[in-house]
N, C-alpha and C positions, 0 to 999 in steps of 0.2 A: 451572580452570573458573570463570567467569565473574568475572575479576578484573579490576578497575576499570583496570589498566597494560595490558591486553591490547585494543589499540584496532586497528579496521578500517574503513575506509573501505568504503561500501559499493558504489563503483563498483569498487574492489578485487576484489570478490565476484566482479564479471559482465562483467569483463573475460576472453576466452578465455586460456588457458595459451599461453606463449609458442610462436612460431610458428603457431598454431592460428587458423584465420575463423570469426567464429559464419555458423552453418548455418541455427540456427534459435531462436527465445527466446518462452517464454510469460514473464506475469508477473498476480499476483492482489494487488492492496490496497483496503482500504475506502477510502481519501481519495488522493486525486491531484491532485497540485500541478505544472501544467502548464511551470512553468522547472525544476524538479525532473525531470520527464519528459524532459526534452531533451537533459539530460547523458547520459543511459542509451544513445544510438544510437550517442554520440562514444567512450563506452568501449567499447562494440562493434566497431568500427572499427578499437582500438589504435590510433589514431592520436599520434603521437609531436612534437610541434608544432618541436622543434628539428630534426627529421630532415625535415619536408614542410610550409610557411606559404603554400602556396596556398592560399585560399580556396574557390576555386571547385571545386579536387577533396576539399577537408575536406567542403563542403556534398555536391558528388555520394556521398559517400562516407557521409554524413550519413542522404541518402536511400535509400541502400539498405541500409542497416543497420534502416531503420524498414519495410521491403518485409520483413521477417524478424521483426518485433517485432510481440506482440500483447499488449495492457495490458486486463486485464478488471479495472473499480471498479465500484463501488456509483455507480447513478444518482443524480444529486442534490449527488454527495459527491468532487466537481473543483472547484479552485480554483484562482485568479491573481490576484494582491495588484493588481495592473496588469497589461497587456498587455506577454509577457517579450519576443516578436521577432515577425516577419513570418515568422518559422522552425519557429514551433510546426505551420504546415501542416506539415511533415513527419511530423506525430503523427498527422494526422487519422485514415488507414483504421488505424493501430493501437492506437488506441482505441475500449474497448466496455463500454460504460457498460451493468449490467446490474441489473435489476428487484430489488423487495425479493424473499426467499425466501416471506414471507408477513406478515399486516399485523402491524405493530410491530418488525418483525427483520429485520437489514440481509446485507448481502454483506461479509464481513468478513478473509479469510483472506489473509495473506503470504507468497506463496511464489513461487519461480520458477524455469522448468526448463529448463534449454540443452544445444540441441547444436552442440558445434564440431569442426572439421575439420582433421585433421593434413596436411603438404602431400603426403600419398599419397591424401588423401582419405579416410581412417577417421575415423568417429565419437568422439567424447569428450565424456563429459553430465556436467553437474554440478544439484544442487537446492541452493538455498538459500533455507532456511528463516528468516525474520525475526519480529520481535514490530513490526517499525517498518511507515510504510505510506511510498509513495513520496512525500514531501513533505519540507519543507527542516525538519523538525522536531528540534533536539537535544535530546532528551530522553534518560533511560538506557534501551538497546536493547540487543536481542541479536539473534547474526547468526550461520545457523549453518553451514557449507557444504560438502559433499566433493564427492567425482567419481567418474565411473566408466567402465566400458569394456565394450562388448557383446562376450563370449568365447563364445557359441552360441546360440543360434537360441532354445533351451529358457527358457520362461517363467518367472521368478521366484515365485512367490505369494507373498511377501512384499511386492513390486512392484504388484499387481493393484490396493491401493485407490488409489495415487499416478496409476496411469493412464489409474482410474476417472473420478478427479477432473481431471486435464488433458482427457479425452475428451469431459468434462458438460461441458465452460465455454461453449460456442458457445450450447447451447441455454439460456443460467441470460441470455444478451443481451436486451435490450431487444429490439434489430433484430437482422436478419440479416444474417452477416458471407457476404462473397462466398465463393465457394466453394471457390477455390485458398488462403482462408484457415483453411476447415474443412477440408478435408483435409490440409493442411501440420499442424495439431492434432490431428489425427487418427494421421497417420502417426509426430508425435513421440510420442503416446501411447502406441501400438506397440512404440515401439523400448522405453520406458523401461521395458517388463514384462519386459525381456529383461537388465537391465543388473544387473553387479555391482560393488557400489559396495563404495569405499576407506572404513571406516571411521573417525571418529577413535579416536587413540591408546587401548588399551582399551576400546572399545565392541565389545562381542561378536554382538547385534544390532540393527537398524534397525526400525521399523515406523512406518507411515504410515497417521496417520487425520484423511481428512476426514471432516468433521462438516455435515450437513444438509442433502445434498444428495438431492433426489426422489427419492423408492421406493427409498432406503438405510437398510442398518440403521441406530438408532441409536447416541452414543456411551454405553454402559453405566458412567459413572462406578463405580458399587459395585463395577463389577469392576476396572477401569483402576486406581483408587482406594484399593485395598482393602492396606493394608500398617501395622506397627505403628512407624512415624516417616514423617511428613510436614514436606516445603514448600512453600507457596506464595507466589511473589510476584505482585503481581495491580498494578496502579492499580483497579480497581474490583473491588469486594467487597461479594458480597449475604448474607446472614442464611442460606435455603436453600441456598445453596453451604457456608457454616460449617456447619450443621447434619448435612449429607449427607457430607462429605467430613472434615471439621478432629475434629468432637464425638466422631469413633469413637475417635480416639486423639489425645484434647484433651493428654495430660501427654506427649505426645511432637508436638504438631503445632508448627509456627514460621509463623506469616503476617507477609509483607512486603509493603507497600499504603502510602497516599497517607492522610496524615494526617488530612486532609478527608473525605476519603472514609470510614474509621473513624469518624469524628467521624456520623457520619449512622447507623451501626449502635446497637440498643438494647444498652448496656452488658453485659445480662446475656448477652448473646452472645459475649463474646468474653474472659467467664471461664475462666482457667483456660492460655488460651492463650500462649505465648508472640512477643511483637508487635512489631516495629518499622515505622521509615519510615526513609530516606533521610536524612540528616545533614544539614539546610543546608548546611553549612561544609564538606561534601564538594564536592573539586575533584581535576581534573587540571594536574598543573600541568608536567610536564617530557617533553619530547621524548627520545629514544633517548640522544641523548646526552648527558642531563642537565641540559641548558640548559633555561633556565624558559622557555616559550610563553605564551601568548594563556591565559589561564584559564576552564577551563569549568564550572561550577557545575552539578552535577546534582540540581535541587530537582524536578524534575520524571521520576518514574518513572514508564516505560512498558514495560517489561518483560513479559514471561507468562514464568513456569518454575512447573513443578508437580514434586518430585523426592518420590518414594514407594520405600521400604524394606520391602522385600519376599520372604519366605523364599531371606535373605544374599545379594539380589541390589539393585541399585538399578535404577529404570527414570523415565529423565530425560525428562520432554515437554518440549518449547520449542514456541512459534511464535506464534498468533492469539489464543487463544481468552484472554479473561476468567475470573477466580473469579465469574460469575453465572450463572442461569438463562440467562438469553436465548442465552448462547456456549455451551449443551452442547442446546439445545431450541428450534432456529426460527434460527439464526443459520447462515449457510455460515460455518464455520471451520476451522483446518488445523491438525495435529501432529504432530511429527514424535520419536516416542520411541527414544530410545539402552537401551538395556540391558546393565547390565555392572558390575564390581565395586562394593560400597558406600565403597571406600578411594578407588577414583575417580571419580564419583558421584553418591554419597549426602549426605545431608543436610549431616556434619559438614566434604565437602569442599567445599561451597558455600558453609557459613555458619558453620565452625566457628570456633574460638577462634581457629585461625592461617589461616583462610581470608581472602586479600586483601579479597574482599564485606564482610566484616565489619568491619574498620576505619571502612565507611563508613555503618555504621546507626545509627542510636540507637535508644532504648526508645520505643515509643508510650506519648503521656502523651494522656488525656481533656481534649479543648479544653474550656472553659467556657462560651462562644457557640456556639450554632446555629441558626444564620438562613437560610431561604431566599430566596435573590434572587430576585424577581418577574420582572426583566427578565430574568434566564438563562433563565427557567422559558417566556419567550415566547417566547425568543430559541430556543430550544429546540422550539417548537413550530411556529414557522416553518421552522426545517431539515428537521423531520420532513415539513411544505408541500411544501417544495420534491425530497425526495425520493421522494415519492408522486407529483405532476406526470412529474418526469423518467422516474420506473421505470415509469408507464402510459400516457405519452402519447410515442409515437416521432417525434424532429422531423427535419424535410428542411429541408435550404436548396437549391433548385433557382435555375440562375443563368442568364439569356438576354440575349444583346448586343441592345443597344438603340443609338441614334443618339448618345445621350450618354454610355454607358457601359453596364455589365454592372449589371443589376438583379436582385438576392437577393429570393426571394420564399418566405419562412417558412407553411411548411404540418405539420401534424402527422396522423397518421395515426387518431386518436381525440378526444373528445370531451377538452377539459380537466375533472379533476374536481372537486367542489364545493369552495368558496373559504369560511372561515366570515366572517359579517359583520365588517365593522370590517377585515377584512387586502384588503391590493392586491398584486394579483401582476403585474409588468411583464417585457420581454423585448428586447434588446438586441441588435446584435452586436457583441461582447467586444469588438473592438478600436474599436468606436464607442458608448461607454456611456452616451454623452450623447442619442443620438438613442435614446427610449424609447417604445414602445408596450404599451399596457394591456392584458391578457387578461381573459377572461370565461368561465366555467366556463357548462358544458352545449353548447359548439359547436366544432368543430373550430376551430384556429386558422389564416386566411389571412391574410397580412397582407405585404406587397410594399415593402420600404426604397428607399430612394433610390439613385441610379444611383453606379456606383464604377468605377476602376481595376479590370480583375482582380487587382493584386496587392493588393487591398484584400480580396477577397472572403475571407471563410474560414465554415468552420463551426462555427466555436466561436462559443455566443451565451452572455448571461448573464442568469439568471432571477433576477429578484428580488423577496421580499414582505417586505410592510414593515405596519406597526400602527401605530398610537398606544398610548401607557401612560399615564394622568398625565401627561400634558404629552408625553410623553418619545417622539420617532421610533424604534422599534425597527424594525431591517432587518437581512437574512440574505442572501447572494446565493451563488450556484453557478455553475458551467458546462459548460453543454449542448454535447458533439462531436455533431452532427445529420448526418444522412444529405448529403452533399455531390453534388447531380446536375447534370450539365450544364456543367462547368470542361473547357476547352481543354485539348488535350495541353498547351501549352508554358507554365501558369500556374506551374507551379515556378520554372522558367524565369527567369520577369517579377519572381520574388519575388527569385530568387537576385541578379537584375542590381541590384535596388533597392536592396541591400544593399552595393552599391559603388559608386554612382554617383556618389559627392562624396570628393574626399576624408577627408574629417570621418567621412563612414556607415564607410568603408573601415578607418580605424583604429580604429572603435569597434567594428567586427566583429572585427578583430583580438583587441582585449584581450577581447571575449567569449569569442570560441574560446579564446582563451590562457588565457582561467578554467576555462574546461570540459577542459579538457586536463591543467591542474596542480593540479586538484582546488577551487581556489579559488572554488566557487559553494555560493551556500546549499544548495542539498539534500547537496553532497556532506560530511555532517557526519558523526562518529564514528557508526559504526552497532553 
């Protein structure tokens, strides 16, 4: 269990079992990175680039794999370092950017649930549960995944809150998804109360709790919680999470967190406890067979594992949630608990003396600096802008040929809300970030861009507010997937040809797919 040599790619994960077509694929992350995104439809596909180097059927094959696929993130919280392809249309209706749960607490949960199809056509589902969100991020993650198989009609109730929470997701959206999209969610929600799943090796039971979702219970820490040896590994850790959860049984608890982050708790909190962080000098460094590789440095954890020792049983959570208030109280989040021996497990197989983990921590030591950065704290406050904008104001890009071209005409369905003095908030479309227009809170926004190509047009726009500090430009940007109305059948089409039309485009598209194929693109990082 969670041993640093034990590495997975995570399109590994969501690739169907061989011979198998996915059917159908939900997917839930707070941040979403839109070249990241795009690997996910090709692993879908299986497609094998030394057995089929057509383009043109990887792309069709590309788009129907996204006809199947539905990405629910937190509005406000999509990103693209640049504009990755003219390919990213194919994400558009699979993407659905949804509202905070309530003010100050976001959508936060990773998890994802598929059904694929044997070639008799029977079902086969798999969940995989993550701590990462879809974005090209190598940090240290965890990744957890089995499968299963529908053997009778008869409902699981163990099953009930997992298909609780895939059946909410439609209504947690911003907008409304079309309909053959809510009932394909629907229907997988269905199947998955019915499914019994392969656990891993010694796990006796499964349980599934999402966390925060309307007119559900709460998650009862004191009870989930409740056992005489604890761990938690966290990147963020709050005081009330120590006090609630670590204090009952301080001379048996072990926290593992982000040195920094420690570093911001009042010392006398974390009396008593036993503490580490992440080893700088922790690396991976040798492939299967020994051979040294590319080195990966994991200074940066992101993990959630909560393991609780419990009358001589251990009961493992993995997935979204944070050691804070906000992730058990206002946050949507996901868990997914194993139950089952404490030899396989429990605390000492995760972090004991000969547990792989532990080679790679050291003791937390008390920094002697503690500074807050001003510009994080605004930089900070601007994202929370921009995710308040996206999650209450629904945008349309409506498109109508004109004499010179197709003219995008940016409408939102609500009033933007109040902007405070001193910030600018502008809006773009992503793949033209140069041409900017200003917004103004209290008035719906219309605002009609200049004429394009159809294969120019897309829905992806980029919101951005930006301040002054001291001198200092602070800016934050995001991107908006908006309601797309009014696009010709054959605008896929136009996109697909553009993509071949020189030789140059033709072999650049090449080596792209031959990234996404052989794992070699930034999102697809140890997960």
């Amino acid at each position: 269990m969670l041993a640093p040599d034990n590495r997975a790619l995570l399109l590994d994960a969501l690739r169907p079992p061989p011979e198998y077509s996915l059917d159908r694929a939900v997917a839930t992350t707070f941040t979403l990175d839109l070249e990241t995104a795009l690997t996910v439809p090709l692993a879908f596909a299986g497609f094998r680039f030394d057995e089929n180097s057509d383009p043109i059927e990887i792309m069709e094959a590309l788009r129907r794999m996204s006809d199947r696929l539905d990405i629910f993130c937190q509005a406000g919280a999509i990103s693209a370092a640049e504009w990755p392809s003219d390919l990213v249309a194919l994400l558009e209706k699979s993407i659905h950017e949804v509202k905070r749960p309530r003010a100050g607490r976001i959508f936060h949960p990773k998890v994802w649930a598929l059904r694929s199809l044997d070639p008799s056509g029977d079902p086969s589902f798999r969940i995989v549960v993550l701590s990462r969100n879809l974005t090209a991020s190598r940090s240290w993650d965890t990744v957890l995944w089995f499968d299963g198989r529908i053997r009778d009609r008869r409902p699981i109730a163990n099953n009930a809150p997992l298909a609780r929470f895939i059946a909410a997701l439609p209504g947690l959206a911003v907008g409304e998804s079309p309909i053959e999209r809510r009932d394909a969610l629907a229907e997988l929600a269905e199947d998955l109360r019915r499914v019994h799943w392969e656990l891993p090796d010694g796990a006796r039971e499964v349980h599934f709790h999402p966390i925060g979702l309307p007119r559900a219970r709460s998650f009862p820490i004191e009870e989930h919680f409740s056992g005489y040896r604890k761990l938690v590994i966290s990147p963020f850790i709050r005081e009330k999470f120590i006090d609630d959860v670590l204090v009952p049984a301080r001379q048996g608890a072990i926290l593992i967190s982000r040195g920094e982050e420690l570093d911001r708790l009042q010392p006398d909190t974390l009396e008593g406890l036993d503490i580490y962080e992440l080893d700088p000098a922790s690396q991976l460094s040798a492939d299967d067979d020994g051979e040294e590789q590319n080195l990966t440095f994991l200074t940066n954890l992101h993990t959630k594992v909560f393991a609780i020792e419990s009358a001589r049983l251990a009961h493992l959570f993995v997935g979204s949630a944070n050691a804070t208030e906000g992730a058990f109280n206002g946050n949507v989040e996901f868990l997914c608990e194993l139950v089952g021996p404490v030899a396989k497990f429990g605390v000492d197989a995760l972090v004991g003396d000969d547990a792989p983990l532990r080679s790679m921590l050291t003791p937390y030591v008390v920094s002697d600096t503690r500074e807050i950065d001003q510009p994080s704290t605004t930089g900070r406050a601007l994202e929370g802008l921009l995710v308040d904008i996206a999650g209450r104001v629904g945008f349309r890009t409506a498109i109508a040929k004109q004499a010179d071209g197709w003219v995008p005409r940016i409408t939102t369905d609500a009033e933007l809300p109040q902007i405070p003095v001193g910030t600018s908030v502008t809006i773009a479309a992503h793949n033209r970030p140069m041409e900017t227009y200003e917004l103004h809170p209290g008035a719906p926004i219309e605002i009609e861009l200049s004429p394009r190509e159809i294969a120019d047009v897309t829905a992806f726009l980029q919101l951005t507010a930006s301040r002054t500090e001291e001198g200092t430009v602070i800016q934050r940007s995001t991107v908006i997937c908006s309601q797309l109305d009014g696009e010709p059948d054959d605008r896929h089409h136009e996109i697909f040809a553009r993509q071949i039309n020189t030789p140059e485009k033709f072999m650049r598209l090449l080596a792209l797919l031959m990234g996404f194929a052989s794992g070699n693109v930034a999102g697809n990082a140890p997960g």
